[in-house]
N, C-alpha and C positions, 0 to 999 in steps of 0.2 A: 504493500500500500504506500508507503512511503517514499519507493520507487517513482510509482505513478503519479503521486502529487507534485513530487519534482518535474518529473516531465509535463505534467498539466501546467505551472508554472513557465515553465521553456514554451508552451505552447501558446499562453497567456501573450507573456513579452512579445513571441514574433507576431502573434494578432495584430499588435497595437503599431509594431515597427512599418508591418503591411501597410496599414492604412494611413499612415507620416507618408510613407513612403511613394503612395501612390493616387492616396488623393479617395482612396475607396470609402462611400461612407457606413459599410457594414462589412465586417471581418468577421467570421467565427470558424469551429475546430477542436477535434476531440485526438484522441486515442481508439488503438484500434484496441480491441478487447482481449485480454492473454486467453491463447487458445480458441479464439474463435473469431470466425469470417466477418466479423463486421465491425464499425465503429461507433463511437457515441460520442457526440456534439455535447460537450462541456463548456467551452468558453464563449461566450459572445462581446463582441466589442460594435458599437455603436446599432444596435438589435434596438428596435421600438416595441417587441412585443417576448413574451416568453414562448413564444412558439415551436422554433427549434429546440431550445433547453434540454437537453435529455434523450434528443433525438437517436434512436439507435438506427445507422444507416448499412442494411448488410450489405456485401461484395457484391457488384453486378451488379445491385440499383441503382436509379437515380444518378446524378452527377458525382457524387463522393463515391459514392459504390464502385462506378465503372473507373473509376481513378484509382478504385484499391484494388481494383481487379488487371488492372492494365501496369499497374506502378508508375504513372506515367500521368502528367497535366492533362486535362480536360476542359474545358471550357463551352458555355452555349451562349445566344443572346439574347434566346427571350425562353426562358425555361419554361413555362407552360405551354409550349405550342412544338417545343422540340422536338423531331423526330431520332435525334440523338442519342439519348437516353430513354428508362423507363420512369414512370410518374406512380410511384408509389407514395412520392413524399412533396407533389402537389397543393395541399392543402396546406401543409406546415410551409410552402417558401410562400405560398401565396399571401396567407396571412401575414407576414411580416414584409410583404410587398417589393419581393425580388423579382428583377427580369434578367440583367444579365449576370451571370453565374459562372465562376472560376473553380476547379479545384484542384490544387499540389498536394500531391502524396509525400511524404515522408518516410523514406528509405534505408533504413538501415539494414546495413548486410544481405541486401536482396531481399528484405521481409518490408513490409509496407509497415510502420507503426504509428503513423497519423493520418492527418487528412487536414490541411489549410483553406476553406474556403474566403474568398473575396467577392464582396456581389456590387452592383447597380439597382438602383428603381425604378431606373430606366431601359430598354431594347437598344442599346447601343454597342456594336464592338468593344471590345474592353484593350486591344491592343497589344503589340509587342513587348514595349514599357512596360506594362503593368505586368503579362504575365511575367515574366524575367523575375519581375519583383517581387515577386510570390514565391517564384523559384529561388531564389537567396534567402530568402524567408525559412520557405522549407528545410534547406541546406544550414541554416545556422540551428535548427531544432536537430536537423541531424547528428551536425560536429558535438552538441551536449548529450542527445545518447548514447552517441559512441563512447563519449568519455565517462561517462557513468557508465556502463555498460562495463568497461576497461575497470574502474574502479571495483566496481564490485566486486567481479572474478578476484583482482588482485588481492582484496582482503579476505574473499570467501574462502580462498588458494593458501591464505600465511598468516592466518589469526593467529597472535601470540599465543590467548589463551588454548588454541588446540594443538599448539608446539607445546605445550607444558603438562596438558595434562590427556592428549592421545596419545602422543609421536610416543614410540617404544625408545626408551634409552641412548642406543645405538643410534638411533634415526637423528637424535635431537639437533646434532651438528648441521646436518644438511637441511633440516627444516627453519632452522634458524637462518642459514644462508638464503632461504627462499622470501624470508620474511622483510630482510635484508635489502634481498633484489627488488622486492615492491616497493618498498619503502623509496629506493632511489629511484626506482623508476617512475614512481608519484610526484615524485617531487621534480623531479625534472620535466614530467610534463605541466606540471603548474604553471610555470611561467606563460606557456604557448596559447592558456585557454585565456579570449578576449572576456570574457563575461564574467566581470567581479564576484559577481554571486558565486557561481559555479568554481571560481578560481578558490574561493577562498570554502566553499562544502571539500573540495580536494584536500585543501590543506588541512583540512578536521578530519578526514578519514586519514591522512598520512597519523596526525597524533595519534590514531586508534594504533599502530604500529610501534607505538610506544612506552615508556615509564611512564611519563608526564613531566609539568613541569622541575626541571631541576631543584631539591630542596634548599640550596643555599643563593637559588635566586640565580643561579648562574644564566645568562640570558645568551645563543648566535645571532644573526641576523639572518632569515629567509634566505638570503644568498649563500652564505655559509653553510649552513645547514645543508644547501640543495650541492655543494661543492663536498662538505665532509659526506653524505648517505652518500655519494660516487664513488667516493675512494673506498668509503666502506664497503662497499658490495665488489672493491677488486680494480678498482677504475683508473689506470695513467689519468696525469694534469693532460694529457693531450684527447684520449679518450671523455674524461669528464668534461671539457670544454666542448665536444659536441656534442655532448649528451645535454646540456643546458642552456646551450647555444649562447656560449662565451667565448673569447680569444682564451689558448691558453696561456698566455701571461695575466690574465686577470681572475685566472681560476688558482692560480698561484698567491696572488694576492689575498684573493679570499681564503686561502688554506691557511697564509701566514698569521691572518689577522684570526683566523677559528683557533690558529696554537697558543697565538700569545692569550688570549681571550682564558683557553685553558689551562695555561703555566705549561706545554708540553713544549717538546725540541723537533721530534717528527712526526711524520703522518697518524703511522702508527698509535704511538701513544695518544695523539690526539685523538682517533675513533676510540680508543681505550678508555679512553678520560670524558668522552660525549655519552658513550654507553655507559657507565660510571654514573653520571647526571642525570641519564633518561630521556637525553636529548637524540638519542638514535637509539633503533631496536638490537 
């Protein structure tokens, strides 16, 4: 569930970005349903009626349908009279007074898992412009499920707690290096996700990979940190520097400043001295 509200969320923002963006003055868009052929209409952005609200659209109907069934934009210009599409959901656009009608699927890994519609009140082409714009729309809901997507695996793969208390004895070494790997791999894609919000739910699931705060207050800096979890997980300053997309003389710099910060001399000790803290796993 929690999943899903974040993606309704992502789904929310790009509604709003659409219609900045293109002048549309009704956006709305759901999720497609885990495990099943159809979607349901959750968000609405500038809707005069609750009509849509709740709408469950399955594959192959209507304008959204045939979008989830195709994975691919659809568009008509006077939706009631279309030969295009089927009209099972007629009455719900009618009442909220739609004629022209766009719809972008949301694509992740070859699975369809939204649906963006854009409409008119009027019978007018909707245009190049606009679709495109819908298409970046969709495209930026996609780059945050993938990354959530990414994330999850990564924690559901190297939860501390199931290194400590399943991994058999033997195992534990190698399960901790996995735990390791995610950790530096989170953190290094941090940087690259444009969306604050998103950027920074990332950095709360890397803490789950953690002690917690340091008890003596010991504080790195975001950069730091994303330069020590590199070296920790095995990383050259030349390797770590494209893994967080720095020069490596500035990831050098960040190392210098993560030793002094920790009273160490080298790399080494420094990850010694972070996990020490609980500032890496």
């Amino acid at each position: 569930m929690a999943v899903e509200a974040a993606a309704s969320v992502d789904i929310r923002g790009a509604l709003a970005r659409l219609r900045r963006s293109t002048g549309l003055p009704v956006a709305f868009g759901g999720l497609v349903e885990s495990g099943r052929s159809r979607m349901r209409i959750s968000e609405l952005n500038g809707t005069a009626t609750e009509s849509l609200s709740r709408l469950a659209v399955t594959a192959g109907n209507g304008l959204g349908g045939k979008a989830v069934a195709l994975a691919r934009p659809c568009a008509v210009t006077d939706y009631s009279v279309s030969r295009q599409i089927t009209h099972e959901y007629d009455a719900a656009v009618a009442a909220e007074g739609l004629r022209s009608v766009l719809a972008v699927p949301v694509v992740v890994r070859r699975r369809v898992r939204g649906v963006l519609y854009g409409a008119l009140r009027t019978a007018q082409p909707l245009g190049d412009r606009t679709l495109t714009a819908a298409v970046e729309a969709a495209r930026d809901v996609e780059q945050s499920l993938v990354v959530r997507d990414e994330v999850r695996g990564l924690l559901e793969a190297a939860r501390p707690e199931t290194v400590r208390l399943e991994t058999a004895p033997s195992d534990r070494g190698a399960a901790w290096e996995q735990v390791r790997e995610a950790h530096a791999t989170l953190r290094a894609l941090a940087p690259r996700i444009g969306d604050p919000a998103l950027r920074a739910e990332l950095l709360e699931a890397c803490g789950l990979l953690t002690e917690g705060p340091a008890p003596n207050g010991m504080r790195l800096s975001p950069r730091e940190l994303d330069v020590l979890a590199c070296v920790a997980a095995g990383s050259t300053n030349a390797v770590a520097a494209e893994r967080v997309g720095l020069r490596a003389e500035t990831v050098k710099g960040y190392l210098r400043s993560a030793m002094r910060k920790l009273g160490t001399h080298t790399r080494g000790e420094a990850v010694v001295a972070a996990r020490r803290a609980g500032l890496l796993p």
